[in-house]
N, C-alpha and C positions, 0 to 999 in steps of 0.2 A: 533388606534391612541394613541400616548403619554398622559400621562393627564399631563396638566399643571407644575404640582408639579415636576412630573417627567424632564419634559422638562430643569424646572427651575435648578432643582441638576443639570443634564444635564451641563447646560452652566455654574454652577456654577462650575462644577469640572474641564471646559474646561478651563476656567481661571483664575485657581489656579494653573494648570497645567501651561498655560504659562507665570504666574504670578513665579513660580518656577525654568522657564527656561530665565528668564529677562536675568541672570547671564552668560546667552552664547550670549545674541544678544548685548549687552555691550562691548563682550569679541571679539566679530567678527568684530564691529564695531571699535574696537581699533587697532586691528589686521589690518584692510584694509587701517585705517586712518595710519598708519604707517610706511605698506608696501609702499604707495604709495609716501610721505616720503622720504621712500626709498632711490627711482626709481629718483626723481628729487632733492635730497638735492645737490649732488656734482656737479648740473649745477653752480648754484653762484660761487662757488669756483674755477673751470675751468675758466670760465670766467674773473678772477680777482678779486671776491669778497672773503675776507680771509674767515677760519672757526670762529675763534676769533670771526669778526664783527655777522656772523653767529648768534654764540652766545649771545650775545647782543641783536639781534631782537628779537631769541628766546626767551630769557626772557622778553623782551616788550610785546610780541602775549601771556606771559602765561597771563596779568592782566585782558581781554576782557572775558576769558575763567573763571578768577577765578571769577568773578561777577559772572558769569551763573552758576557757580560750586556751591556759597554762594545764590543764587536766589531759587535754587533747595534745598535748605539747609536751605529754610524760614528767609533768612538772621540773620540766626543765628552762632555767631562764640563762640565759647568754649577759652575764655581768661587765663585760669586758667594756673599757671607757668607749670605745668606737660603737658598740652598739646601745649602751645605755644611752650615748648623746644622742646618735642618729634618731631613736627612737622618741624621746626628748622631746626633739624638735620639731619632729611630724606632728607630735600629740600638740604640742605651744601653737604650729602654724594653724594647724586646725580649729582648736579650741579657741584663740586669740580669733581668728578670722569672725567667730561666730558674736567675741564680745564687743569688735568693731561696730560689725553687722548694726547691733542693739544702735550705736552713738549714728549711724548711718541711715539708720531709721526714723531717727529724733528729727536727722537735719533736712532730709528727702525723702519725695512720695515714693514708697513703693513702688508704683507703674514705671519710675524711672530707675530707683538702684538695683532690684532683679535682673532686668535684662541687660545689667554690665556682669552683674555679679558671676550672673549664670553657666557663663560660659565658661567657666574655670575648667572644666574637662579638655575643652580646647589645649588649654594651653599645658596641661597632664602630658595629653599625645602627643605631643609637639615638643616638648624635652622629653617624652620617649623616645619617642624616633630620631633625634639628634643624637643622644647621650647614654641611652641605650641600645640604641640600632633594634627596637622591635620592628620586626614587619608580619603584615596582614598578606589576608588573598586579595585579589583582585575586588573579589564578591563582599567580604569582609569590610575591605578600604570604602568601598560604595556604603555599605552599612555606619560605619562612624561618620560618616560626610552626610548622610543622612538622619546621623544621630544627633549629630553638631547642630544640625539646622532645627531639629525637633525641638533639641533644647533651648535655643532661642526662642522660639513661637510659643512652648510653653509657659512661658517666662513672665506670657505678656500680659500686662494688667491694665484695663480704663482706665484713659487719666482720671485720678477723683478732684483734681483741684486744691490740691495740698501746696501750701506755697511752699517753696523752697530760700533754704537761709543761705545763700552764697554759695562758694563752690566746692564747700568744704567735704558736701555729702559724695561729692565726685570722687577728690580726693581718697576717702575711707572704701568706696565703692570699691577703686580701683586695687587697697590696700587688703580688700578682703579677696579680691578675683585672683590676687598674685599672688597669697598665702596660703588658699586652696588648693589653685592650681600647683603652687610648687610640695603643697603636702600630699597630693595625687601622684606627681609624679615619686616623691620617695617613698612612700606606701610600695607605688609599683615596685621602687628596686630592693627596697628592703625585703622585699614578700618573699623574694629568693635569694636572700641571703642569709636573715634570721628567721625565727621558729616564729609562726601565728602567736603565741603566746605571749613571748615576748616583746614583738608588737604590740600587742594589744594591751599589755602591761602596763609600759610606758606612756603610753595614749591616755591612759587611765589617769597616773602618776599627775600627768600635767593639765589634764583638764582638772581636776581635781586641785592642784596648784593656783589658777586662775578661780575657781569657786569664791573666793573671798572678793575678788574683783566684781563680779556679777550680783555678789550682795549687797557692794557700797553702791552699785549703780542703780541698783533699786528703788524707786519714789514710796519712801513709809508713810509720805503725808498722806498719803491717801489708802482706803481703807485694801487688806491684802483681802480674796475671797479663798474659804479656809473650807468650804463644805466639798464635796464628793469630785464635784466637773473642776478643784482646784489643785491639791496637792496629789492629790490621791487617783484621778484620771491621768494627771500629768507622768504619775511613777510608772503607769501600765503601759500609758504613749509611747513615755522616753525610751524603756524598756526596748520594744520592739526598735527603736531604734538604734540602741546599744546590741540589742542580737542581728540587725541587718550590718552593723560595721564588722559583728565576726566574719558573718555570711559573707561579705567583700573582701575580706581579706583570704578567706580558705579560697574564695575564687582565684584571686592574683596568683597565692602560691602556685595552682594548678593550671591557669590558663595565660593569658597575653592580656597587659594590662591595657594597650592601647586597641584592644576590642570591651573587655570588661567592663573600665571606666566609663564610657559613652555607653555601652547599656544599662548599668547600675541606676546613669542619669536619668534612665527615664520612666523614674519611678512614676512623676508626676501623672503620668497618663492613667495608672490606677488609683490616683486620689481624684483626679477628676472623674472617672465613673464611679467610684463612691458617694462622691461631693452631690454630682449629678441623683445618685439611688436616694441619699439619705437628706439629703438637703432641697433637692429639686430645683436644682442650678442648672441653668441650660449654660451651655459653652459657650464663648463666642466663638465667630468663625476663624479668629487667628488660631484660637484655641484646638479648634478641630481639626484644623490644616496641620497641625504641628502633633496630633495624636494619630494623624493619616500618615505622616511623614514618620513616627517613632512607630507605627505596626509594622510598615515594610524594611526600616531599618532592626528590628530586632527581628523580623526573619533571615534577614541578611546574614544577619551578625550569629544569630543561634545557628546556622546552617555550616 
């Protein structure tokens, strides 16, 4: 038999152990809260309710999420100018990236500004690894390289034949890839600097801020849909995806952003088996190629 003592290392190294892996069940948890997301954000919209107002709930559903964000965070917020700005400005680059996004939509088809957009992760790990100095395993770096490509193939949509108004939708494309990408990369370095909370505070603060922008961009000529699949699915939607920005960010604090970040990304893969369940949307094969290529990069990466 064990003696005691032994027992005790025992359990104590069992939960250090998954005290060490917090960082992936944070990371899975955001990933799922996202995908899911997904799968049901463009019901509102179909139905008559804009992305605009969308937007707008969305940043309603982050303030319920930022208390529990600041709860967990011993309500404690870091006031100090250097983190109020830093913070600030993640939340402007993110939130502003998404009311681009809307004018980027207007000017070009989908099938084209996604797969510029997408790769914003990319360019995350790539001023991590410069400016940070994170590094991966071996195993790990094969996993984002793998993750990086998933995310493109994901990304990808039938041309539908949407004409295109000049080059302007590039332009914003590109405006939204590099405001991501660089609010990814200060997520990461913030995550270990200040307190989840106060991240997520701030994030709150400025989406919130731009709200009034997303209302003027709003078309009222046309009628808004106000029944169940419009304001009201959209609050449960955004919801889940105001709790998967906590769920990515308690990731960062605890793990390496330039693994996180490209798993986080590939939420997509569980809105497409969704899509597929509830919908009955077959893939296409870029599509599949690129959910073959995001299962063995997230074994990678969770390994």
């Amino acid at each position: 038999m064990l003696h005691e003592s032994e027992r005790g290392k025992g359990a104590e190294m069992v939960f250090t152990r998954l005290k060490d892996r917090l960082w992936l069940f944070n990371a899975i948890v955001a990933t799922a809260l996202w995908g899911v997301w997904g799968a049901f954000m463009e019901i509102p919209e179909k139905s008559g309710f804009p992305a605009t107002l969308g937007y707008c709930v969305w940043a309603l559903t982050l303030s319920p999420v930022a208390a529990v964000a600041l709860k967990l965070s011993g309500w404690k917020l870091e006031t100090d100018s250097r983190s109020a700005s830093l913070g600030t400005l993640a939340g402007l680059l993110g939130a502003g990236g998404q009311l681009i996004l809307f004018e980027t939509l207007r000017l070009g088809p989908a099938y084209l500004v996604f797969p510029v957009i997408s790769l914003y992760p990319a360019l995350a790990v790539v001023l991590s690894l410069l400016f940070l100095k994170e590094r991966a395993s071996r195993r790990a770096s094969i996993g984002i390289a793998l993750a990086l490509l998933a995310i493109g193939l994901l990304s990808y949509q039938p041309p539908s034949g949407s004409p295109t108004q000049g080059h302007l939708w590039l332009l914003l494309a590109m405006a939204s890839f590099l405001m991501w990408g660089l609010q990814g990369f200060m997520v990461i370095s913030l995550s270990k600097k200040m307190r989840t909370g106060s991240i997520y505070f701030y994030m709150t603060i400025s989406a919130l801020a731009l709200a009034p922008i997303a209302w003027w961009m709003t078309d009222f000529s046309r009628p808004v849909y106000l029944g169940f699949k419009g304001p009201y699915l959209t609050t449960i939607v955004q919801s889940l995806n105001s709790l998967g920005n906590l769920f990515s960010l308690l990731a960062l604090r605890q793990g390496i952003g330039i693994v996180i970040v490209p798993l986080t990304s590939l939420a997509p893969v569980l809105t497409i088996l969704l899509s597929l369940a509830i919908y009955g949307v077959i893939p296409h094969p870029v599509l599949i190629a690129g959910m073959v290529s995001a299962g063995i990069a997230m074994y990678l990466l969770a390994g």
